[in-house]
C-alpha positions as protocol buffer text, in pm:
chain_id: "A"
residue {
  index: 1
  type: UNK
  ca { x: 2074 y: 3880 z: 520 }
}
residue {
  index: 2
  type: UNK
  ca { x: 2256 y: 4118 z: 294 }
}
residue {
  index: 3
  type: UNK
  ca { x: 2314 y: 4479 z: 346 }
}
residue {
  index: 4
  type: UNK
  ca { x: 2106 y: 4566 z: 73 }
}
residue {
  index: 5
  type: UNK
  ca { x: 1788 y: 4392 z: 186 }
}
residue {
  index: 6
  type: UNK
  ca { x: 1808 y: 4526 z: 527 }
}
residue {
  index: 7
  type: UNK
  ca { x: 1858 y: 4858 z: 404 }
}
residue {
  index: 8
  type: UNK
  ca { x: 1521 y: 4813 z: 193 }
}
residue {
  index: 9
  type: UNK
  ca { x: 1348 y: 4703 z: 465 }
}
residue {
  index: 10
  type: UNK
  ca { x: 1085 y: 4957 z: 722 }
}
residue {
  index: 11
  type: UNK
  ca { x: 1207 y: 4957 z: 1089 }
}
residue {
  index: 12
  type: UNK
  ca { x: 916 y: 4816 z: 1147 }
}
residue {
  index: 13
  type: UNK
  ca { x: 1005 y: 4503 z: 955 }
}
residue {
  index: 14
  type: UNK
  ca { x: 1328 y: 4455 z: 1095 }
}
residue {
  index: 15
  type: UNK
  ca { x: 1224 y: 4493 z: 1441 }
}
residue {
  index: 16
  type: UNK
  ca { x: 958 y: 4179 z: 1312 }
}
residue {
  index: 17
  type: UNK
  ca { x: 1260 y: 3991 z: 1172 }
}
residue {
  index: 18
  type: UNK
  ca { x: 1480 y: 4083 z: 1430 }
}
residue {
  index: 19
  type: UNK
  ca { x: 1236 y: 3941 z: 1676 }
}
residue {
  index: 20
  type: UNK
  ca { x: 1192 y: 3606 z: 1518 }
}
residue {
  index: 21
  type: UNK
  ca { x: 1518 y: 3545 z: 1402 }
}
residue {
  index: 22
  type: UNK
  ca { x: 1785 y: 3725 z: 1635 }
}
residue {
  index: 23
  type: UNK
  ca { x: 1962 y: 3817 z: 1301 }
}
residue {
  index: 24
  type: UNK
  ca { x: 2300 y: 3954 z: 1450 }
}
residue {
  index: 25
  type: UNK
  ca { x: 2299 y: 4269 z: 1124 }
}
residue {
  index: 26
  type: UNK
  ca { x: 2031 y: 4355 z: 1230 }
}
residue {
  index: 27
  type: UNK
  ca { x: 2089 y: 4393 z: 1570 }
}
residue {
  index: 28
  type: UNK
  ca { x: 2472 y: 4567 z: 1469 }
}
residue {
  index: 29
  type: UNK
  ca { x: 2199 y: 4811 z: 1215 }
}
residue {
  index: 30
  type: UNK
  ca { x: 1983 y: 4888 z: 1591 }
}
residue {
  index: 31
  type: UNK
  ca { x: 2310 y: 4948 z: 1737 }
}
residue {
  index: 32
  type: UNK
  ca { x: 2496 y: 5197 z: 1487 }
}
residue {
  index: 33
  type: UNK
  ca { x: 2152 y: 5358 z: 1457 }
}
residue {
  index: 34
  type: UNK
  ca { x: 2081 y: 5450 z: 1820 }
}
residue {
  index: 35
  type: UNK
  ca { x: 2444 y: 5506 z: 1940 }
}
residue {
  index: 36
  type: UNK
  ca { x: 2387 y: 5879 z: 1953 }
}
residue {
  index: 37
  type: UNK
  ca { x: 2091 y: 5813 z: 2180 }
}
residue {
  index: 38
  type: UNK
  ca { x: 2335 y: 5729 z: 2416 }
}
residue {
  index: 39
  type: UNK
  ca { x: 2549 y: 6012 z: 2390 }
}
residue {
  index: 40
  type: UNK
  ca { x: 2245 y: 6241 z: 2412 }
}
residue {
  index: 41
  type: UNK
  ca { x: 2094 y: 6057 z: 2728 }
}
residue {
  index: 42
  type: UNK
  ca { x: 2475 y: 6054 z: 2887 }
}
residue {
  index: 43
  type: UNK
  ca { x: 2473 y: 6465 z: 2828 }
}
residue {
  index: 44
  type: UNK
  ca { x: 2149 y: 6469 z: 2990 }
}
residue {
  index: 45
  type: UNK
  ca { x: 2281 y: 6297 z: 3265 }
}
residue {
  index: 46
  type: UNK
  ca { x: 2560 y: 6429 z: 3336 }
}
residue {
  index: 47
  type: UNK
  ca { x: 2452 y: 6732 z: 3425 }
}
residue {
  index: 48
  type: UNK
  ca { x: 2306 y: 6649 z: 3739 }
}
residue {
  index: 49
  type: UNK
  ca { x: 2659 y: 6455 z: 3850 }
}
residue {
  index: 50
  type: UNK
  ca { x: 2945 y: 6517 z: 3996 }
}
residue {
  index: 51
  type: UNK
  ca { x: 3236 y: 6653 z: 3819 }
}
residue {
  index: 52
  type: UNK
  ca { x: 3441 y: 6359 z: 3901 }
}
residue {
  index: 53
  type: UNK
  ca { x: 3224 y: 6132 z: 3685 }
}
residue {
  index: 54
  type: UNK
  ca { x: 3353 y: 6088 z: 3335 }
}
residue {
  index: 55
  type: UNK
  ca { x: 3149 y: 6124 z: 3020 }
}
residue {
  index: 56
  type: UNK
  ca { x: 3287 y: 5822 z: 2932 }
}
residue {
  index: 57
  type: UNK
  ca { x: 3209 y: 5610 z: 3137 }
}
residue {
  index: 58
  type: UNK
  ca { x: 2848 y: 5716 z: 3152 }
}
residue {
  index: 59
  type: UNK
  ca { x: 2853 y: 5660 z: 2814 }
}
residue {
  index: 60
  type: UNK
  ca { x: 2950 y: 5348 z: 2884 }
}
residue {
  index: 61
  type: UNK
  ca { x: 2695 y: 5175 z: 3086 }
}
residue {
  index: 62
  type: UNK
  ca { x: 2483 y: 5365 z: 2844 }
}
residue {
  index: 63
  type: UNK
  ca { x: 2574 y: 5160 z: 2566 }
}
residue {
  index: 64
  type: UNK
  ca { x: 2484 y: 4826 z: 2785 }
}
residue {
  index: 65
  type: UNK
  ca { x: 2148 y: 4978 z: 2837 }
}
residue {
  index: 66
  type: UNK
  ca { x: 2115 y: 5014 z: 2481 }
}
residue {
  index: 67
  type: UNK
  ca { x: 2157 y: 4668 z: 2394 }
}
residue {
  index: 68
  type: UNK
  ca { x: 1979 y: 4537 z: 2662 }
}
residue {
  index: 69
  type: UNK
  ca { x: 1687 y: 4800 z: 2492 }
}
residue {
  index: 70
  type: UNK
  ca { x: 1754 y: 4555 z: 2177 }
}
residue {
  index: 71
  type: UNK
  ca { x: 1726 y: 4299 z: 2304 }
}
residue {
  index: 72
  type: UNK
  ca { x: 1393 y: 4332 z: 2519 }
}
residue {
  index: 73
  type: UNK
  ca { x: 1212 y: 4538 z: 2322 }
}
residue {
  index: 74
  type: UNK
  ca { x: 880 y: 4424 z: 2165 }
}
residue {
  index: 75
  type: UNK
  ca { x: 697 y: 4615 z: 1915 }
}
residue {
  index: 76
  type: UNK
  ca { x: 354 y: 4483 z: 1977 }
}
residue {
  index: 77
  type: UNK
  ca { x: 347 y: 4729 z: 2279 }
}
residue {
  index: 78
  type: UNK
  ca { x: 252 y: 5011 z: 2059 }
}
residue {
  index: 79
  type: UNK
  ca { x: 575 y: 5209 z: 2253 }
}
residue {
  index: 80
  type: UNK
  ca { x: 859 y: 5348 z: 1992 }
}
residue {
  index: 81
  type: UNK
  ca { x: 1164 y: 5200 z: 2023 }
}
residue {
  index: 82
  type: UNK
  ca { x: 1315 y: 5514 z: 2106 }
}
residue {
  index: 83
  type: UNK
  ca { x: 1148 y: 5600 z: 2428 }
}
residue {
  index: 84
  type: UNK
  ca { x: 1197 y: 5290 z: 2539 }
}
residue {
  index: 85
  type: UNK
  ca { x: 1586 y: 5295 z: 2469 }
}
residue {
  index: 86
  type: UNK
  ca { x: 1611 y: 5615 z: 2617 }
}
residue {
  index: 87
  type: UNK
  ca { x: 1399 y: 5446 z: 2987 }
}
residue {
  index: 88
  type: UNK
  ca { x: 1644 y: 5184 z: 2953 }
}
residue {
  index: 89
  type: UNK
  ca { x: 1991 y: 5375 z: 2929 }
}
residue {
  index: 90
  type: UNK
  ca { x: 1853 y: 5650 z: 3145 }
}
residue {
  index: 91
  type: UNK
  ca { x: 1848 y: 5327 z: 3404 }
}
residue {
  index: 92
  type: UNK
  ca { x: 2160 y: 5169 z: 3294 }
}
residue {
  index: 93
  type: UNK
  ca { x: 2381 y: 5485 z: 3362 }
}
């Protein structure tokens, strides 16, 4: 699917398409979108750690918790896609 289409297209609808079809664009268009979730959750995080913990790296396993968010999510659960990325990368870090 083009960039064009996808760009036309509600969340809503790709999250349908993306469901059936396990389109890799749009799962790289999830990914680019909600990166700075990640960074946001990390800063949240890492204020309760240690100062020998890297940003980094709790960016990091973020990131794996983000696509695992992807991956799992379903949108017939009435729940945004954003609180449940943020659950899941909250757990991943």
């Amino acid at each position: 699917m083009g960039n064009v289409l996808l760009e036309q297209k509600t969340e809503e609808e790709l999250w349908d398409l993306y469901r059936h079809g396990r389109d890799p664009k749009i799962r790289e268009a999830f990914i680019k979108q909600y990166a700075p979730l990640v960074k946001y959750v990390a800063g949240k995080v890492a204020v309760g750690m240690p100062h020998n913990v890297e940003f980094d790296d709790l960016v990091g396993f973020g990131a794996f918790g983000l696509l695992d968010a992807i991956d799992k999510f379903d949108p017939e659960k009435n729940v945004k896609f954003k609180t449940y990325a943020v659950t899941r990368i909250r757990g991943a870090i």
